[in-house]
VEXPA-121602 format. One record per residue (C-alpha): residue in three letters; x, y, z. Coordinates in steps of 0.001 Angstrom, whole numbers, plus 524288, in hexadecimal, padded with zeros to 5 digits. Layout:
% residues N
(r "ALA", (X, Y, Z))
...
***
This chain:
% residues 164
(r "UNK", (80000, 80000, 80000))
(r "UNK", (8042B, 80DEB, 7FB78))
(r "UNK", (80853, 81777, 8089E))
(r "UNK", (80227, 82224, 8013B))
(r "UNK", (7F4C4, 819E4, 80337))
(r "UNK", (7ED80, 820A5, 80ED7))
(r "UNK", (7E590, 81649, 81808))
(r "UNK", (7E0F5, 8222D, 81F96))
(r "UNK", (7D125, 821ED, 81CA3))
(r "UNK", (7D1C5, 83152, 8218C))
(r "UNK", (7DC10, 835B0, 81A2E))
(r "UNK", (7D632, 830A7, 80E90))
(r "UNK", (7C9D8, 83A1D, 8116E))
(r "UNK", (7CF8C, 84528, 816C4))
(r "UNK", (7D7DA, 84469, 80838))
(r "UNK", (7C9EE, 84250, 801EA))
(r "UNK", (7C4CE, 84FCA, 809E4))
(r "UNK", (7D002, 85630, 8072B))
(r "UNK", (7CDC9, 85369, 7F811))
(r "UNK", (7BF0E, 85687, 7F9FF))
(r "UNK", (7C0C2, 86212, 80099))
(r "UNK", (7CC5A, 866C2, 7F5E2))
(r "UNK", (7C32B, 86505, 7EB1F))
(r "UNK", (7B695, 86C1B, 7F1D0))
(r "UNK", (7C257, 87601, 7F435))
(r "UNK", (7C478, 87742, 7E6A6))
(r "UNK", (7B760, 875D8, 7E23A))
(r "UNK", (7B3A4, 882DC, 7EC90))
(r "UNK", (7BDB4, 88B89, 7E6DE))
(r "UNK", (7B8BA, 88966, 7D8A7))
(r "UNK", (7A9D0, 88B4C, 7DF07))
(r "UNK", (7AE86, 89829, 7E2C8))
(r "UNK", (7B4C6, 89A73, 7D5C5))
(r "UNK", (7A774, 898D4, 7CE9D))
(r "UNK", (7A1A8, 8A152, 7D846))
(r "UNK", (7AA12, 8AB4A, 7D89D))
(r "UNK", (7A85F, 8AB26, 7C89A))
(r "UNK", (7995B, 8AA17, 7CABD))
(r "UNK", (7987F, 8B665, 7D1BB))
(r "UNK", (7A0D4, 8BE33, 7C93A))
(r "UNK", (7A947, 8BB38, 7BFB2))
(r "UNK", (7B4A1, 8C3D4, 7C547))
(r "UNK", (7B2D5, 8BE6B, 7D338))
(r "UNK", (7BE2C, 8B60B, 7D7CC))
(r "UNK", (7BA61, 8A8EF, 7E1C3))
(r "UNK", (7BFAF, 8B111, 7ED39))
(r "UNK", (7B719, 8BC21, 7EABD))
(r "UNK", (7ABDF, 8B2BA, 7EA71))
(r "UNK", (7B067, 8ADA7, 7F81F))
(r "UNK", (7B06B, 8BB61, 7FC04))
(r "UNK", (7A4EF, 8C051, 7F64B))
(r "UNK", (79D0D, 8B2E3, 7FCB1))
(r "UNK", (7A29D, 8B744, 808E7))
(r "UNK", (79E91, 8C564, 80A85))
(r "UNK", (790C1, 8C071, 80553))
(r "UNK", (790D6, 8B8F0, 810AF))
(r "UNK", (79638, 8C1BF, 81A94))
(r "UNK", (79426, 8CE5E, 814F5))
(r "UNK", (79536, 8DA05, 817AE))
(r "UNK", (7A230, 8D631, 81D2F))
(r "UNK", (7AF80, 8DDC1, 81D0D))
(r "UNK", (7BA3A, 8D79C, 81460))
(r "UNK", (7C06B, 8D3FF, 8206B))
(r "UNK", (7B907, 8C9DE, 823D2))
(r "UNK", (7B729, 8C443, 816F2))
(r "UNK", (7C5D3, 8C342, 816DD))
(r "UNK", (7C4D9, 8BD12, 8253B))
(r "UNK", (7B927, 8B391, 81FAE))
(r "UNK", (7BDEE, 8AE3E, 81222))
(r "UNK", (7CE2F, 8AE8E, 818F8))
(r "UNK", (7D2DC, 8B73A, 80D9A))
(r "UNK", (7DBAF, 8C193, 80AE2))
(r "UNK", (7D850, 8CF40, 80DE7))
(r "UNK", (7DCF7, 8D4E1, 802EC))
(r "UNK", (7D6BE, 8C969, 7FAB5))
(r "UNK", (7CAAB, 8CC03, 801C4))
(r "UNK", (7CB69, 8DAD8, 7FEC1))
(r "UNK", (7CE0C, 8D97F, 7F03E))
(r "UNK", (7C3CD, 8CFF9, 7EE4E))
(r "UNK", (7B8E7, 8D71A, 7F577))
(r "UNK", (7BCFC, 8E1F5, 7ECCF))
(r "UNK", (7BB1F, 8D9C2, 7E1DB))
(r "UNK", (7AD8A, 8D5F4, 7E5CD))
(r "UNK", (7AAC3, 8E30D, 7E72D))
(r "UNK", (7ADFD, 8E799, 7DA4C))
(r "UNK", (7A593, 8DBFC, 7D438))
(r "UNK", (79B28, 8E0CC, 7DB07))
(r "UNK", (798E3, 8D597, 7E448))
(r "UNK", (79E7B, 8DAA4, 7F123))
(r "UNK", (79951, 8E98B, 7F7EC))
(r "UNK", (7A252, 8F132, 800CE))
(r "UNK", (79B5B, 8F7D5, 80C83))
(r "UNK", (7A1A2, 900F8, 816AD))
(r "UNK", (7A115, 8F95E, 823BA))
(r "UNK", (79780, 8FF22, 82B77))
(r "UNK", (7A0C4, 8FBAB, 838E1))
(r "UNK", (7AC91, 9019F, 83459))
(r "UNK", (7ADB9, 90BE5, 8294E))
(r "UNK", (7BB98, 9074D, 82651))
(r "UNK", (7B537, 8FA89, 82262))
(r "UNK", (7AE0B, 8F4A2, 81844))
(r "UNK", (7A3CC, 8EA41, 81508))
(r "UNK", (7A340, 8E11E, 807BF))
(r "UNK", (795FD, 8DA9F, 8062F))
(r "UNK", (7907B, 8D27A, 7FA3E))
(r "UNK", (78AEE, 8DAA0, 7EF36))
(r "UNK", (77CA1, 8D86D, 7ECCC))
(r "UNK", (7835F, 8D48C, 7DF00))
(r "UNK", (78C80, 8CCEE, 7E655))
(r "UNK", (78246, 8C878, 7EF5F))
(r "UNK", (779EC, 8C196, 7E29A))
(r "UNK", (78400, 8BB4A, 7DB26))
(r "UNK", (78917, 8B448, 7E70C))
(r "UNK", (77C5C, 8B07E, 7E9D5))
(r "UNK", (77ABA, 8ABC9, 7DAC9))
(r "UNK", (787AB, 8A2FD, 7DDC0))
(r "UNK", (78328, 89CF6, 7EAA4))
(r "UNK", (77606, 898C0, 7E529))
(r "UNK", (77C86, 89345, 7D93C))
(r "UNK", (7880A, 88BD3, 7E1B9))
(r "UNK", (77B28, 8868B, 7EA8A))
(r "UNK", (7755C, 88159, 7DDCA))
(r "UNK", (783C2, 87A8D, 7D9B7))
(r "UNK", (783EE, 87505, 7E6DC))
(r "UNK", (7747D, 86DED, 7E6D8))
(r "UNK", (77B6C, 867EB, 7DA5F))
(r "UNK", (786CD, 86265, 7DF1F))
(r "UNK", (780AE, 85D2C, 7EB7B))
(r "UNK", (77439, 8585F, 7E280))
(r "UNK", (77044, 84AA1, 7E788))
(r "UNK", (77873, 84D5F, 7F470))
(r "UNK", (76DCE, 84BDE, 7FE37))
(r "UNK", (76B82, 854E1, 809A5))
(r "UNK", (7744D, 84C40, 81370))
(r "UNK", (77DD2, 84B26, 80B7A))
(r "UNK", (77F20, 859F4, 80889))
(r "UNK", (77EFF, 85A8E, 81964))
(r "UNK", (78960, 851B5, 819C5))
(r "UNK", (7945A, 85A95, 80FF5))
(r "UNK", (78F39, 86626, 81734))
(r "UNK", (79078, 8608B, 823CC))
(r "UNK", (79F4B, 85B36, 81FDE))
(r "UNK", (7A2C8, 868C7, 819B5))
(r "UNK", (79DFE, 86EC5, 8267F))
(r "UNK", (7A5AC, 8669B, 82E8A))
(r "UNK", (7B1A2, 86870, 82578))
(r "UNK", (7B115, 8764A, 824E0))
(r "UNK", (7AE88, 87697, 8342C))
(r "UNK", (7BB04, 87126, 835F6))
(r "UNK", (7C27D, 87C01, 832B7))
(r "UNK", (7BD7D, 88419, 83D7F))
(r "UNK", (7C034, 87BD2, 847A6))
(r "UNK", (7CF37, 87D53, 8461B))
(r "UNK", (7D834, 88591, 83F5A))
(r "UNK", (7DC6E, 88261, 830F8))
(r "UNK", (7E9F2, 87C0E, 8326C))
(r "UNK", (7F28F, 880DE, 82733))
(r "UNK", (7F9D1, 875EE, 81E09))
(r "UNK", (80735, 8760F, 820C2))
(r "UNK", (80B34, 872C0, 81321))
(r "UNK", (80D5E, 86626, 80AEF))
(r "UNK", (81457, 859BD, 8138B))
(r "UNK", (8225B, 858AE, 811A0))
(r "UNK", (824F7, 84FA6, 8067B))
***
């Protein structure tokens, strides 16, 4: 028998989540891709992340976005501007501090992200189409619990590729 045969039943499917979870990886970054292009042809995937986010937070300063999404201010910044000046993000003086300001989805902005969720809902009834109602439970219920687990401890950062 071959040493580089694993007996080790777990490490066989934490390899096959690993895989899984690579490939949904991949899979989300393109979904935001086609999004991003679905909204506006100019918009970029991290504007879409951006834009999603103040829709759901706004009227928020670009502070927090940047504390929220774990980006760049300046990256933040530029693309707010950017969503500005495609007419899907407004700027508002914060009423708490005049130094301030506020970024809020567009009523523009507001209906072609709406346009986008309800036609990523209808994608989604056809992938899961013939998945019945406990079975949908169960992937949310195993995505919760996956997702969970990276609150309950800090992210431990990869120390780099074994030694050869």
């Amino acid at each position: 028998m071959s040493s580089s045969v694993t007996l080790d039943p777990t490490l066989d499917a934490l390899r096959r989540v690993e895989h899984e979870v690579a490939t949904l990886m991949r899979r989300a970054r393109r979904a935001v891709a086609d999004r991003a292009r679905l909204v506006h042809p100019d918009l970029q995937p991290v504007g879409y992340l951006v834009l999603v986010q103040v829709d759901e937070d706004g009227p928020v300063r670009g502070s927090a976005v940047c504390e929220t999404l774990q980006l760049d201010k300046g990256a933040v910044s530029r693309t707010l501007q950017h969503l500005i000046e495609l007419g899907l993000v407004d700027r508002t003086p914060d009423p708490d501090d005049g130094r301030a300001t506020l970024v809020s989805v567009s009523a523009e902005g507001r209906r072609r992200v709406r346009g986008v969720d309800a036609e990523r809902r209808e994608l989604l009834a056809r992938r899961f189409d013939g998945w019945d109602e406990r079975d949908l439970e169960g992937v949310a219920d195993a995505l919760q619990r996956y997702n969970g687990s990276f609150e309950s401890e800090p992210e431990v950062p990869l120390t780099g590729a074994p030694d050869a």
